[in-house]
Structures are given as C-alpha cells and as structure tokens.
N, C-alpha and C positions, 0 to 999 in steps of 0.2 A: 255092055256093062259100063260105068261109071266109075273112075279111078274115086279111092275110099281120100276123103282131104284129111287134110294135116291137121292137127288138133286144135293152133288158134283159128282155120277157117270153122272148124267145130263151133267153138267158144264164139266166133265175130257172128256165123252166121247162126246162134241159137234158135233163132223164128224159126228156119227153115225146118221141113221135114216132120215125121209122125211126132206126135209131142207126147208127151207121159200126163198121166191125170195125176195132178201134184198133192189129193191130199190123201196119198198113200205109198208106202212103199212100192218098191218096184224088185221084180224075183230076175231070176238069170235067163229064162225062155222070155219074159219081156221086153227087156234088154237087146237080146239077139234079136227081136223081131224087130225093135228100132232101128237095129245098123243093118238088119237085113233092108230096110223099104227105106232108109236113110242113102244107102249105099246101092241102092238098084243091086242088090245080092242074093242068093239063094239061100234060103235059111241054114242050110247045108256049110253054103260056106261063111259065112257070116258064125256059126256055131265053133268054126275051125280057126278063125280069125279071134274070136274072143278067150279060144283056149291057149294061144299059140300068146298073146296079150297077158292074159294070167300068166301062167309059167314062164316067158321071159321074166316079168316082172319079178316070180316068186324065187326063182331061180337067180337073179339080181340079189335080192335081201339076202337069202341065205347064205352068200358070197362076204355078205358086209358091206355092199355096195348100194348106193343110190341111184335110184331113177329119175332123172326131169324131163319132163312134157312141158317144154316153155307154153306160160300164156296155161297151162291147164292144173300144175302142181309138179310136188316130189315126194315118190314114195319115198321111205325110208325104215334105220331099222335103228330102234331106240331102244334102250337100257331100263327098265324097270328095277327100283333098287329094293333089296330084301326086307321084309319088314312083318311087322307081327298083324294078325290075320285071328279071328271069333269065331270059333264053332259057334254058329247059330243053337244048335240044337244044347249043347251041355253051357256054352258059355266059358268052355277051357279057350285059352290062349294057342295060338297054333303058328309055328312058323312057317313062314312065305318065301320060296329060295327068290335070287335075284332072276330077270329073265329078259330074254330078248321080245322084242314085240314091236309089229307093223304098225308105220306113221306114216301118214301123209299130210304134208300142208298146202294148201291149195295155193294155184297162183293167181298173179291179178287178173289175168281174163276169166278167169273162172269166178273170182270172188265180184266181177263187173257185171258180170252175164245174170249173176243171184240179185244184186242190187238196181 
C-alpha cells in the first residue's frame, strides 16, 4: 500500500489519479472510491479514513474551533444573524432564531488547481 499524501501534494499533483466527470455532482461512495484507487486503498478502508476526516472535522466545529488544510482551505463555524423569514404558503412574517453554521474558504492551492 502507498502512504495517503498531504493535501498540497493533493492540490500540486491534481492530474494525477481517477479523476471525477466534472459536469456533475459527486455523492460519498464516489468520493471514497477516488481515495480508495487514488490511495492504492481498500474501499474498506478508505470508507474508515473518510469517516474518521468527517468527524474530526465535525467534532472540531462544534468545539468553536477551526480547521486548516494549508494550500487546501479552513472549515469553520460562522454566525448566522436572526432575521425575519416568509411563509411561502400564507405570506405571514416568521422569525428566524440566530444560528450557528459550517464554512469553509478555500485556500490558494485549491482556488489554483480550479483556475
């Protein structure tokens, strides 16, 4: 097996490896199957490597804490402020409490590897 690289070799080496058909979204069994044949990995573990990725992460935000992947972005956990809000259906007025909510802004190797 093939040790999994660091995320600006990710971002440097984008040619490299299965590539996604770009004019569609892409689901979570996709994904894993990227890093599995990206990674010389078992779909198996590559499944366990993307969970283990999620909940660090998600487990990070909920903290109040930010994550950076130099060269790839920073999740983060951002402030949505309270505000008034339309029933569609009657057209009454509806409040909006304030809330927490996931952000991320990409970094430069990521916004280079798109351009």
């Amino acid at each position: 097996m093939s040790q999994i690289p660091e995320a600006d070799q990710v971002v440097a080496n984008h040619t490299r490896g299965p590539h996604f058909n770009l004019d569609r979204n892409k689901n979570k069994s996709e994904l894993i199957a990227a890093i599995a044949a990206s990674a010389d990995l078992p779909k198996t573990t590559a499944t366990a490597a993307l969970g283990a990725f999620m909940a660090a992460i998600t487990g990070a935000l909920q903290q109040s804490e930010s994550v950076t992947l130099v060269g790839f972005g920073t999740f983060e956990v951002k402030r949505r402020a309270a505000r008034e809000g339309r029933n569609p259906q009657t057209g009454a007025t509806v409040p909006i409490a304030a809330a927490k909510v996931p952000g991320f802004k990409p970094g430069k190797g990521l916004k280079g590897a798109l351009n």
